[in-house]
C-alpha positions in Angstrom: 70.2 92.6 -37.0 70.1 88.9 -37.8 69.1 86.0 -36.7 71.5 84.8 -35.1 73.1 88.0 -33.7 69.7 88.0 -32.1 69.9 84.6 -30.9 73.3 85.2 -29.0 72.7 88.6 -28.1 69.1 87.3 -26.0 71.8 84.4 -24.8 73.9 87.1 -23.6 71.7 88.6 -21.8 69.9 84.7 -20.1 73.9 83.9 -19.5 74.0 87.1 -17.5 70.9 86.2 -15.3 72.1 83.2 -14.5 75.7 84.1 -13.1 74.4 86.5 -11.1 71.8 83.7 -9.4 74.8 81.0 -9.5 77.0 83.6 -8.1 74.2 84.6 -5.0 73.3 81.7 -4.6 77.0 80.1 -3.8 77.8 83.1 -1.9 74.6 82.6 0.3 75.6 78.7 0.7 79.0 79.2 1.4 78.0 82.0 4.3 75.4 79.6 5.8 77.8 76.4 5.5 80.8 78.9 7.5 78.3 79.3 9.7 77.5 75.6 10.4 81.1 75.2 10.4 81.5 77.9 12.8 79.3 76.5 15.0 80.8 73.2 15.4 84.0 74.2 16.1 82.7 76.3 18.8 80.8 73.2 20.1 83.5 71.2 20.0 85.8 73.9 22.1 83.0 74.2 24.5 83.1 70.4 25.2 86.8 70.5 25.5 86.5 73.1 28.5 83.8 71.5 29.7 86.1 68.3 30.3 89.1 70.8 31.1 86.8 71.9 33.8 85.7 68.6 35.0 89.1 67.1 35.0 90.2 70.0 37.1 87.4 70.7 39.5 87.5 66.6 40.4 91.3 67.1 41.2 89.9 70.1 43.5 87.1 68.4 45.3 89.3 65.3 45.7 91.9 67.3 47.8 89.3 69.2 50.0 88.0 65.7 50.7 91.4 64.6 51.5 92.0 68.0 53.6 88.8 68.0 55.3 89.9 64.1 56.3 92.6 65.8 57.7 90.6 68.0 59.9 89.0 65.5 61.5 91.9 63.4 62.4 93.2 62.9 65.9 96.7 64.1 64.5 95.6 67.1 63.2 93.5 68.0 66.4 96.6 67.3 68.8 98.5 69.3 66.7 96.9 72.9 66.9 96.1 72.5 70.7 96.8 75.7 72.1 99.9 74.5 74.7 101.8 73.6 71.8 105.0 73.1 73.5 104.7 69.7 74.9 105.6 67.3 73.2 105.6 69.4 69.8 107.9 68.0 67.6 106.3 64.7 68.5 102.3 65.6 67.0 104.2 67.5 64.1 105.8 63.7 63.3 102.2 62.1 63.9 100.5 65.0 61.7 103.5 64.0 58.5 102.5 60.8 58.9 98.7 61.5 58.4 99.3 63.4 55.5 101.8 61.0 53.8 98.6 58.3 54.4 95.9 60.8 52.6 98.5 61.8 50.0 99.0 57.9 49.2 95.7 57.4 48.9 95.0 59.9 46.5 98.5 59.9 44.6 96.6 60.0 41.3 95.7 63.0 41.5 99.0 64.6 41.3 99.1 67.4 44.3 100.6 67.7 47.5 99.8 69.2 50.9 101.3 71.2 53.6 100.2 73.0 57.1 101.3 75.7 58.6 100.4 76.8 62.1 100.6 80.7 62.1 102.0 80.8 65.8 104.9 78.7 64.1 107.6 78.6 61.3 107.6 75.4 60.2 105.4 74.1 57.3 104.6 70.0 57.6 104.2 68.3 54.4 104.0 64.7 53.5 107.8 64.3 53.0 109.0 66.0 55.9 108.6 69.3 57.7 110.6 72.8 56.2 110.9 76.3 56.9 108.0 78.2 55.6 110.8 80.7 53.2 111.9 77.0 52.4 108.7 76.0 51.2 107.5 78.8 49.4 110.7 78.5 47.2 110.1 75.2 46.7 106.6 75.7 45.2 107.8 79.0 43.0 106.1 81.7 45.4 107.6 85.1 43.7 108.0 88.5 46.1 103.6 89.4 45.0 102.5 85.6 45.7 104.1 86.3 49.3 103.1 89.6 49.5 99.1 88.7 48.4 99.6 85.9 50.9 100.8 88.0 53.8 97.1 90.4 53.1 94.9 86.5 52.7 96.3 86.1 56.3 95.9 89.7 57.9 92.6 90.4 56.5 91.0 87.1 55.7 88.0 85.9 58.1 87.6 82.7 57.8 84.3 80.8 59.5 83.7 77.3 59.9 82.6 75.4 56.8 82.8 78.1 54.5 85.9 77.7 52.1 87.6 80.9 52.0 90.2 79.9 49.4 93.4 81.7 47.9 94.5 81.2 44.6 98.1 81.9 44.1 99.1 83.2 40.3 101.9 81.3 38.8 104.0 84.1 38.6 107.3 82.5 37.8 106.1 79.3 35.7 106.3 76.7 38.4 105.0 73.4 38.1 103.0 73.3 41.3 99.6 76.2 40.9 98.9 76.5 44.9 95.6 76.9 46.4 95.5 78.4 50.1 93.2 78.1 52.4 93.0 79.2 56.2 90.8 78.1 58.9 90.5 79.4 62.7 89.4 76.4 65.0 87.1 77.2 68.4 90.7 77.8 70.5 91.3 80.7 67.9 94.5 78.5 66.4 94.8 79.8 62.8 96.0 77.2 60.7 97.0 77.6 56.7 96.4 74.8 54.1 98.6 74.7 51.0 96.9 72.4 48.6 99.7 72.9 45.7 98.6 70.9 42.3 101.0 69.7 40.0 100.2 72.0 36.4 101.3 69.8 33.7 99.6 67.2 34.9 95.9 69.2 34.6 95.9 69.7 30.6 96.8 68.3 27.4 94.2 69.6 24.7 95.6 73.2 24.0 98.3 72.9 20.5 100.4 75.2 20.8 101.2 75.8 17.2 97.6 76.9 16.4 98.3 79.8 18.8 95.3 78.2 21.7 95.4 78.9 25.6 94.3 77.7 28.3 94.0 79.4 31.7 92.8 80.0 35.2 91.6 83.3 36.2 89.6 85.2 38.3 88.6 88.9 38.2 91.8 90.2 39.8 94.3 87.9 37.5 95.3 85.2 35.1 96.6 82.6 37.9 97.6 79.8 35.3 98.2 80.5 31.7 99.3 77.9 29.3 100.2 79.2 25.6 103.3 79.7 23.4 102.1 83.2 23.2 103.8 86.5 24.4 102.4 87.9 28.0 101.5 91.5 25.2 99.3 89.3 23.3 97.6 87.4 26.2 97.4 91.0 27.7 95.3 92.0 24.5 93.3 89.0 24.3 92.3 88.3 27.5 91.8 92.2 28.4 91.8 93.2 32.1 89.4 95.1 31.9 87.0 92.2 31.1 88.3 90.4 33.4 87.2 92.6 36.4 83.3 92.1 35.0 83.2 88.3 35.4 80.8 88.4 38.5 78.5 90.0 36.5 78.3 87.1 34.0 76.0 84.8 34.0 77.0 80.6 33.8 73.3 78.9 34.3 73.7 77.8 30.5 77.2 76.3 31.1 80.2 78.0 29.1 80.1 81.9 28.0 81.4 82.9 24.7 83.2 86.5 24.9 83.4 89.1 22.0 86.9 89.2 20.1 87.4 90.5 16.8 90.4 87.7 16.4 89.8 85.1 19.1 87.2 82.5 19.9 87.2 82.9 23.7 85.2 80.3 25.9 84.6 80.7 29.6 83.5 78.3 32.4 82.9 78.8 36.3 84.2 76.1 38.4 81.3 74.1 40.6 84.0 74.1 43.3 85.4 77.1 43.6 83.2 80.2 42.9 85.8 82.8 42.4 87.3 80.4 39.7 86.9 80.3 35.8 88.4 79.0 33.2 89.1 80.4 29.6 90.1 78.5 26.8 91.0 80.5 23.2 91.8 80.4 20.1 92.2 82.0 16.8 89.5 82.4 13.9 89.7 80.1 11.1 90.1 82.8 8.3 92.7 80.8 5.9 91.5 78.5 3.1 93.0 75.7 4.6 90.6 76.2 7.7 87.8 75.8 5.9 88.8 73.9 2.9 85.5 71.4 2.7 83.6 74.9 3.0 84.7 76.0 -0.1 84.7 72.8 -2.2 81.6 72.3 -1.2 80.2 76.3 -2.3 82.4 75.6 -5.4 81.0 72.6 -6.7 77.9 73.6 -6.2 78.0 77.2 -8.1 79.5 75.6 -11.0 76.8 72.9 -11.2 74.2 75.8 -10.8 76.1 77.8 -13.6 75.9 74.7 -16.1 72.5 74.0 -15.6 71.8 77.9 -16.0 73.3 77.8 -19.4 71.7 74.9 -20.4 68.5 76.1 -19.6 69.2 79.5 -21.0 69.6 78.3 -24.3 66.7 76.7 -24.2 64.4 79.6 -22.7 66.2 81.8 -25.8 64.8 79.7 -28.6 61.1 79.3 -26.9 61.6 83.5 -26.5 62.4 83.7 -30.5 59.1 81.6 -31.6 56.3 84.9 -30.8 59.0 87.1 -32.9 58.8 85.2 -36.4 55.0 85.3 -35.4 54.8 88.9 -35.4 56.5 89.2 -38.6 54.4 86.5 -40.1 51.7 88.7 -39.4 53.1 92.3 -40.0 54.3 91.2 -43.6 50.4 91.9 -45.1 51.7 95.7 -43.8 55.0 95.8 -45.4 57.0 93.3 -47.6 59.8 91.5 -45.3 63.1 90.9 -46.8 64.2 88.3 -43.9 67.6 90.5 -42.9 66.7 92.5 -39.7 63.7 91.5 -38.0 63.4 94.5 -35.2 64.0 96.9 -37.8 61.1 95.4 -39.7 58.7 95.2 -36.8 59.6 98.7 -35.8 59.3 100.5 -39.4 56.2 99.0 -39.4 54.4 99.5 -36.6 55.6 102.5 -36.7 53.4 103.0 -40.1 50.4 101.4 -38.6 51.1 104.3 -35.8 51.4 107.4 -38.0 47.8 105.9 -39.7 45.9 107.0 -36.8 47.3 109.4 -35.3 45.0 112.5 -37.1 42.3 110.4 -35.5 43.7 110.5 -32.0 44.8 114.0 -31.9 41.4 114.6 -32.7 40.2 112.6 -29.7 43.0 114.3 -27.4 41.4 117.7 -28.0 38.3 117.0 -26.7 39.1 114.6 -24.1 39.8 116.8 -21.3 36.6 118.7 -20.8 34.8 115.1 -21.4 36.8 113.2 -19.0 35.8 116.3 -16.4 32.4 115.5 -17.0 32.5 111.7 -16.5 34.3 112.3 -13.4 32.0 115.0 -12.0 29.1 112.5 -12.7 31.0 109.7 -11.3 31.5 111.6 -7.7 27.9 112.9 -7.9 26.3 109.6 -7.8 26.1 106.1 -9.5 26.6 105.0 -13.1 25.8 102.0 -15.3 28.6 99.3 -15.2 28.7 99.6 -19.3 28.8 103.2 -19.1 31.4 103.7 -16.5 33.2 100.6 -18.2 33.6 102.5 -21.9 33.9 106.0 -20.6 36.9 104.6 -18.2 38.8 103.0 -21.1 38.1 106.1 -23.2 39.6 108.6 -20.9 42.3 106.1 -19.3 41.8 107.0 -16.2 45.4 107.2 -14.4 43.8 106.0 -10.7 43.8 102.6 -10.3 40.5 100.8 -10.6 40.3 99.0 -6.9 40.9 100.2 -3.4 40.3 104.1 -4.0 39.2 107.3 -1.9 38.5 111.0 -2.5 40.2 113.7 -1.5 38.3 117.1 -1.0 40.0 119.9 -0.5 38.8 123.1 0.5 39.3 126.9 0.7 37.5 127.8 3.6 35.7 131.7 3.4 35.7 132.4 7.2 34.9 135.9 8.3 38.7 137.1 8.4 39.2 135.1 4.6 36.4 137.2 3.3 37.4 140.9 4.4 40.9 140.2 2.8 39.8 138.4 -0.1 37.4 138.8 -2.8 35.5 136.3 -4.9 37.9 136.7 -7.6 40.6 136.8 -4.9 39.1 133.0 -3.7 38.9 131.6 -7.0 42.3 133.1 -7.4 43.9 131.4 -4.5 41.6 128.0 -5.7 43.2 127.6 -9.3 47.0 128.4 -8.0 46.1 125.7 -5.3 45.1 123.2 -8.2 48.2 124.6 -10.0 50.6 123.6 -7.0 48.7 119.7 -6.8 49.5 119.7 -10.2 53.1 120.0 -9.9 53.3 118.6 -6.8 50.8 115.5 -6.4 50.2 114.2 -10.1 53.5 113.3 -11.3 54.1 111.3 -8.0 50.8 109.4 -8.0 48.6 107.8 -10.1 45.8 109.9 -9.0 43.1 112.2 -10.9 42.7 116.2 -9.8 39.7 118.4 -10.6 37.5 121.4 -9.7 34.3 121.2 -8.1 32.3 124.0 -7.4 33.3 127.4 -6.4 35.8 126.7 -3.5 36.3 122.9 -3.7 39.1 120.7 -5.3 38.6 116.9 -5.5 41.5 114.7 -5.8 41.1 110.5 -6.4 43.9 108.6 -5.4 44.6 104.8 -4.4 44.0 103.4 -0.9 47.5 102.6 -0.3 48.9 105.8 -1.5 47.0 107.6 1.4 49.7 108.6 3.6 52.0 109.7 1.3 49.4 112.0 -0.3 48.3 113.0 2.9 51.8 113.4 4.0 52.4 115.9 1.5 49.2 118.1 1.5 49.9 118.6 5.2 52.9 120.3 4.4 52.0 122.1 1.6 48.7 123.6 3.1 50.3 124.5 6.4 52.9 126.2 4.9 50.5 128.1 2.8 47.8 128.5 5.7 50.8 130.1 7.2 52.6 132.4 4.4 48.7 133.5 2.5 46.7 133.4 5.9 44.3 131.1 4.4 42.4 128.1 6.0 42.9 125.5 3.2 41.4 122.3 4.6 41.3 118.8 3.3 38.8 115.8 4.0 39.8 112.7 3.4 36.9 110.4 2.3 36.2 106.8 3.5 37.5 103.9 0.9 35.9 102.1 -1.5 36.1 99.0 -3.5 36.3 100.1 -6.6 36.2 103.4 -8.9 32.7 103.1 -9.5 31.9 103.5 -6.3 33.4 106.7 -5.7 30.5 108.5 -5.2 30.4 107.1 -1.2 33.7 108.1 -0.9 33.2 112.0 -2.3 29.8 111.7 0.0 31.7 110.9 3.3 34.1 113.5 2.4 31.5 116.4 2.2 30.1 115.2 5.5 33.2 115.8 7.4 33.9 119.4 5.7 30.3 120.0 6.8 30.9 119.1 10.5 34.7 120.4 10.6 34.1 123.0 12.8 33.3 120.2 15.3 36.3 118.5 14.6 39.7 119.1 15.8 41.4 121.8 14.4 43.8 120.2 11.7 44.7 121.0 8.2 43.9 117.2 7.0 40.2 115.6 8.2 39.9 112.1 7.8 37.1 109.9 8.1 38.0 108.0 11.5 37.6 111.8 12.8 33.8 112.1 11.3 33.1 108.4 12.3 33.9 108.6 16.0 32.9 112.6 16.7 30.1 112.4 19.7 28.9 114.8 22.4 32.2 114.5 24.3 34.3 116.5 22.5 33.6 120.8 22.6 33.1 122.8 20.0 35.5 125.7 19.7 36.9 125.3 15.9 40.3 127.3 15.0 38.0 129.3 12.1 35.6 130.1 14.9 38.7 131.1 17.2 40.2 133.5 14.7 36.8 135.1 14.0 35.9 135.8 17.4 39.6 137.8 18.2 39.5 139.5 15.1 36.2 141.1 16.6 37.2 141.4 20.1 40.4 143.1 18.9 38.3 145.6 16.4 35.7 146.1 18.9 33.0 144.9 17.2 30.7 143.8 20.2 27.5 142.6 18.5 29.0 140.4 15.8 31.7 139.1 18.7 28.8 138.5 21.5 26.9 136.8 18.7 29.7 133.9 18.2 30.6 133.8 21.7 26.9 132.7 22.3 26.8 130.5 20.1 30.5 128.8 21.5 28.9 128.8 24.9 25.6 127.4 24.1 27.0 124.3 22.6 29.2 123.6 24.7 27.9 124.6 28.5 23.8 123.8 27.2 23.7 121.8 24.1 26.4 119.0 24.7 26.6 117.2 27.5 30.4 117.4 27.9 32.4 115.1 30.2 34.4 116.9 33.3 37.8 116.1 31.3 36.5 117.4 28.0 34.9 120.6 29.6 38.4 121.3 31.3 39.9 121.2 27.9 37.2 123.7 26.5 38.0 126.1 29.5 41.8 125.8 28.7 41.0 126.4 24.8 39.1 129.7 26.5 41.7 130.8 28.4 44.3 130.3 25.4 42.2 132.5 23.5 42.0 135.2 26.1 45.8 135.0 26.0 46.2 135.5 22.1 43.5 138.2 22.4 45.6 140.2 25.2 48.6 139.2 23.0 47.5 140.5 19.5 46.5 144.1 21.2 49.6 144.0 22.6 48.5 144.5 26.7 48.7 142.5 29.4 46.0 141.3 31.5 46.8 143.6 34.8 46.1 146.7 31.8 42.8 145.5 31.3 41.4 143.6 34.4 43.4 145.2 36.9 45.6 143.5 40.4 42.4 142.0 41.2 41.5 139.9 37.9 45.9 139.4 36.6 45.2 135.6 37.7 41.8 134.8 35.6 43.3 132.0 34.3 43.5 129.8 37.6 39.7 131.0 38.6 38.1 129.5 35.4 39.7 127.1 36.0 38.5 126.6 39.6 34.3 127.3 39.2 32.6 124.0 38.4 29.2 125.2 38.0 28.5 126.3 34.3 26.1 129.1 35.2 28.9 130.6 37.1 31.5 129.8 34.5 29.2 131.2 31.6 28.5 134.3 33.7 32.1 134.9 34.3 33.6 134.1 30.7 31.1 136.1 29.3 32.4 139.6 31.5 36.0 139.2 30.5 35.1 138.6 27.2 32.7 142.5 27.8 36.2 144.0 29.7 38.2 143.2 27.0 35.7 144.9 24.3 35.5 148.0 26.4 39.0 148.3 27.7 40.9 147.2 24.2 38.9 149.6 22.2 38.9 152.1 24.5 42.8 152.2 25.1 43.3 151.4 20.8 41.4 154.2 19.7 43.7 156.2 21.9 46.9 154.7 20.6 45.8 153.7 17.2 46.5 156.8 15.2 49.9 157.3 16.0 51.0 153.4 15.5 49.1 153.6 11.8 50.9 156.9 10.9 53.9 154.7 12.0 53.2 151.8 9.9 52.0 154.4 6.6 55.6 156.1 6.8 57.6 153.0 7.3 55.9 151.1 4.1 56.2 154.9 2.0 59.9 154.6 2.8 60.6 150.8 2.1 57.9 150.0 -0.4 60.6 149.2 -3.2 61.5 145.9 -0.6 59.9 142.8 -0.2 58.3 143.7 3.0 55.8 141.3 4.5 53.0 142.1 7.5 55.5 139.8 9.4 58.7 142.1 8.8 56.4 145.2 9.8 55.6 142.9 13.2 59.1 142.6 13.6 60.2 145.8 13.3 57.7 147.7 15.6 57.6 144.1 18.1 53.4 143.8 17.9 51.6 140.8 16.3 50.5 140.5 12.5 46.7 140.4 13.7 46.8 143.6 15.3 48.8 145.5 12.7 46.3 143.5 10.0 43.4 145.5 12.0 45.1 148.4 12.7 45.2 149.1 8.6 41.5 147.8 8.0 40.5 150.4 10.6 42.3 153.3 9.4 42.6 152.7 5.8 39.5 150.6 4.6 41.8 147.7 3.5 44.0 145.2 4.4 47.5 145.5 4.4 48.5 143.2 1.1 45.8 146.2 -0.8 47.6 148.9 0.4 51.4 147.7 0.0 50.3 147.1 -3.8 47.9 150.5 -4.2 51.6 152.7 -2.5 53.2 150.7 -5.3 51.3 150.9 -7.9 51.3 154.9 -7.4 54.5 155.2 -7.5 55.1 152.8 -10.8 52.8 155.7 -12.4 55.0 157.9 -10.9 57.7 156.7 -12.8 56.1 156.4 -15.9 55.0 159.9 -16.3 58.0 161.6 -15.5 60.5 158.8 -17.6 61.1 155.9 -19.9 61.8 152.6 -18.3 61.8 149.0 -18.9 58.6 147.3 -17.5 60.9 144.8 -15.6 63.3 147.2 -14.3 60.0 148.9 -13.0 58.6 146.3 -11.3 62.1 145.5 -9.6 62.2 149.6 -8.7 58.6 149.8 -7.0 59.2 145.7 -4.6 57.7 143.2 -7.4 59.8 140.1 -7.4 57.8 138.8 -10.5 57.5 141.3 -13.8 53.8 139.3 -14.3 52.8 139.6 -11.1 53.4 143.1 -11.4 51.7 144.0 -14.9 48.7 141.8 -13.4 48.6 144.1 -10.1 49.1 147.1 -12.4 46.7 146.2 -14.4 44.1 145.8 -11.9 44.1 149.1 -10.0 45.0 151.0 -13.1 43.1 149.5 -15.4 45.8 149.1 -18.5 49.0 147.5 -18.3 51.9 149.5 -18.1 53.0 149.6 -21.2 49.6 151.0 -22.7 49.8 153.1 -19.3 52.8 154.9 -20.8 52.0 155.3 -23.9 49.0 157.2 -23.3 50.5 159.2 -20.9 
């Protein structure tokens, strides 16, 4: 590669950077200016409703000025007295003549009035009187408008004061939008109002060519549209739907802006009328034209961004090249250059400088791994010199990071029921395939170091912020063994620390909670917030301690399960000084173990206790002095080891031959001590101590001793493959098989046959 292939080839790459910034960067400009834009143009349509409304609502308050003028006149009074009839046609001149003066006097503001006296035909107007049908043609009424009139006058109530007002849709495109009001005076004379406002007149903002309206509506209707666009369109914009919601908008702020894929749509409430909005829409700006100083604008700038990109690219390229002919100044003492291909050179000959050490380092890789155990067993045990822990760090690059770290301890817990089915080898066993799963599992995830300590202990190092992940994933990996194996893995998680070197804190907090974690709550992961705020208030009744004591109770061991129900009672009724909440929650942890206890022999509590004692659960529950409740816990717990082992050494012998003959005739399956639950419908526990007390061992020991037989069996009477064997006699795995095989036998299987 040559110079300057290299040279344009690092350009290439800076030119690259820096479109993709220009490019970002104008995109993010021109969305914020469309935005600004946006934003205006809303304004700016929210002012021109604003003055639409004003305009309008004036015109409005003008003629119920004028009207209520009207009212008060002597014409108007004379003219609904109740005797009509005298002198009639005379008041109806004098009441045209009143309203010709108001309607002078407001001409400007282009409406027109007329009255009509409901016990009458005749409307009165400012020009003249006409027949009612007369004037409803004039003014455009269509068959609804008279028909939604006709229902104003039968069902409205009007009360003095209160505008009760009608608006009349322009249903054939009149020029006159009618408002209609009715009002009942003390004689009960019902008189209409027709306040009838000439349309074109009222606006002169909406183009028609950019596809705006502009209209009147309530929540029943559109009562004035003004738009070049089809009544389908309108339909779709202005949805009725919608429409029917407008008493449950809010206008305190002014205008309301509605949600429309296409169309800006701007709402106001009249101040007059109540029942009155109006809507004002238009299409989204989404050509270039629109929005033409928007793009200029994102345009100009991106290209200027792009040229001063380049400019600087070139520049950053030849300041990157100087530390290059550096190196090569000082690799040539290596290796002759010959000034052609400088990567080529730098590579060949540091990869020379490489292969010089690496006897040396192989040499230090093969003893690095029981040294590095060492250091970090001395650096959890206690303190260590800063140079000491400085060089041994660096030697054995520690993969943790050096600040904000915590320990990990992880456990296998050897509780009473742990070790009856397991053996010392079994524990150690079930410790290094633990440390095998953290291995696959944890350390190519984290940065995090992993290693044994002691005989049942793991202890794993990781960062502070990696903490929940980890923790995260131990929980599910150790319940779902807990669950599968029947083990009680448990994990403590330490306090932080600063730094690495102080790690021995950390590993000392965490041994303090796996010493006190049977007075913790019962959970897979214990954490150092649970140590730091344990105190008297909480009971002691820890799961390991639960399991224990029904394994007993169940087998009928009486002394060893008396023993560990003293001690659960002393703590908690004598020792601590428990709270009335936290002593209601140790008698309901009681009472669920009575329940799993009666469950796991498979009886019910009437079997044992009899009518009399089928409720115990509510009377715990009920005594408040502790004597009392000591003395009574303490003679169920004495009924159920009489009356379980009683009535189990009864049943027992039958259910075991039961269990022996289903596992001789399915032992080539992978049958679990869960499938034998489910297929007889008792719980694992009680089968599990059905088998200890009639075979000597648990049921995992038996299963493999059947299997094991019967491999021999085999052997003795045939040839065979040693993985078609293990398949034949339920083993899954041909290792786990020759290791199983092995162990009971005391050869593998192929020596096995052989000498046989």
């Amino acid at each position: 590669m040559k110079r300057r292939k290299l040279f344009w080839q690092m350009l290439m790459y800076f030119g690259i950077i820096i479109i993709l910034f220009s490019s970002v960067t104008t995109f993010l400009l021109y969305k914020e200016s469309s935005e600004v834009y946006q934003k205006e143009r809303s304004q700016h349509q929210k002012i021109l409703l604003e003055q639409a409304k004003k305009s309008i609502d004036t015109r409005i308050q003008v003629a119920f000025n004028a009207l209520m003028q009207l009212q008060n006149s002597q014409e108007f009074k004379e003219y609904i007295r109740p005797n009509h009839k005298e002198a009639y046609y005379y008041r109806m001149l004098q009441l045209l003549k009143q309203l010709k003066i108001n309607n002078s006097a407001f001409a400007n503001f282009e409406y027109r009035t007329g009255v009509l006296n409901l016990a009458d035909n005749v409307v009165v107007t400012q020009d003249s009187t006409v027949n009612k049908e007369m004037f409803f043609k004039e003014l455009g009424f269509s068959k609804k408008n008279i028909a939604a009139l006709e229902e104003y006058v039968h069902n409205s109530t009007p009360q003095y004061g209160n505008h009760q007002v009608m608006i009349l849709a322009n249903e054939n495109n009149s020029d006159y939008l009618t408002l209609i009001k009715k009002e009942t005076n003390f004689n009960k004379v019902e008189t209409l109002f027709f306040i009838s406002f000439y349309v074109k007149g009222f606006f002169s903002f909406v183009d028609a060519k950019d596809k705006e309206g502009f209209c009147l509506v309530t929540k029943d209707d559109i009562k004035y549209l003004q738009t070049d666009l089809d009544s389908a369109k309108v339909k779709d914009i202005l949805d009725p739907k919608e429409l029917a919601k407008l008493d449950e908008l809010s206008f305190e702020s002014g205008s309301v802006t509605a949600e429309n894929a296409r169309y800006d749509i701007h709402l106001t409430q009249s101040t007059i009328l109540s029942n009155l909005n109006y809507v004002y829409f238009s299409p989204k700006p989404a050509s270039i034209a629109a929005m033409k100083a928007v793009y200029l604008k994102a345009l100009v700038i991106g290209l200027s961004l792009l040229s001063a990109g380049i400019l600087l690219a070139a520049y950053l390229v030849n300041r990157t090249y100087r530390p290059i002919q550096h190196i090569i100044h000082h690799l040539s003492q290596y290796q002759k250059y010959d000034g052609n291909d400088e990567l080529s050179f730098i590579k060949s000959t540091t990869d020379q400088i490489s292969t010089m050490n690496e006897n040396l380092k192989e040499t230090i890789e093969q003893n690095k791994l029981s040294l590095k155990q060492q250091f970090l067993h001395e650096l959890v045990v206690g303190p260590m010199g800063q140079e000491e822990f400085l060089e041994k760090s660096k030697s054995f690059s520690i993969k943790v990071k050096q600040k904000n770290v915590k320990v990990i301890m992880i456990e296998v817990d050897s509780n009473i029921i742990l070790q009856e089915s397991l053996s010392y080898e079994g524990i150690l066993t079930v410790k290094q395939q633990i440390l095998s799963i953290l291995i696959e599992e944890i350390e190519p995830f984290f940065a995090c170091e992993l290693f044994e300590y002691g005989y049942q202990k793991i202890v794993l190092i990781i960062h502070q912020e990696d903490t929940e992940k980890v923790v995260s994933k131990l929980t599910l990996l150790f319940s779902s063994l807990n669950e599968e194996l029947e083990l009680n893995i448990i994990s403590a998680v330490g306090q932080p620390v600063a730094g690495l070197e102080q790690i021995y804190h950390s590993f000392e907090s965490a041994s303090k909670i796996l010493e006190s974690k049977f007075a913790l709550e019962r959970n897979t992961i214990l954490s150092y917030e649970d140590f730091k705020y344990l105190d008297q208030t909480n009971f002691y009744f820890p799961l390991e301690v639960e399991r224990s004591l029904m394994q007993l109770v169940i087998q009928g061991n009486r002394e060893k399960a008396e023993n560990i129900l003293d001690r659960v009672l002393e703590e908690n009724l004598h020792s601590k000084k428990l709270t009335k909440n936290a002593l209601s929650q140790f008698v309901f942890a009681i009472r669920g173990t009575i329940n799993r206890i009666l469950q796991a022999a498979n009886k019910t509590s009437k079997e044992i206790f009899g009518d009399e004692m089928s409720t115990f659960h509510f009377e715990l529950q009920q005594i408040n002095d502790k004597d009392q409740l000591e003395e009574r816990i303490r003679w169920i717990f004495s009924v159920m080891l009489i009356q379980i082992s009683t009535k189990e050494s009864k049943e027992e012998t039958s259910v075991a031959t039961k269990f022996l003959n289903f596992i001789q005739q399915n032992y080539e399956k992978d049958i679990s001590l869960h499938d034998l639950a489910d297929e007889f419908g008792l719980s694992s526990s009680y089968i599990s101590t059905i088998f200890k007390n009639h075979t000597g061992e648990n049921y995992k020991d038996y299963l493999n001793k059947y299997r094991i037989l019967k491999a021999q069996e085999i052997l003795e009477n045939r040839e065979v493959k040693i993985k078609e064997l293990a398949g034949m006699v339920g083993f899954n795995n041909v290792n786990t098989f020759i290791r199983t095989f092995k162990k009971y036998v005391g050869l593998p299987p192929g020596q096995y046959e052989k000498s046989s």
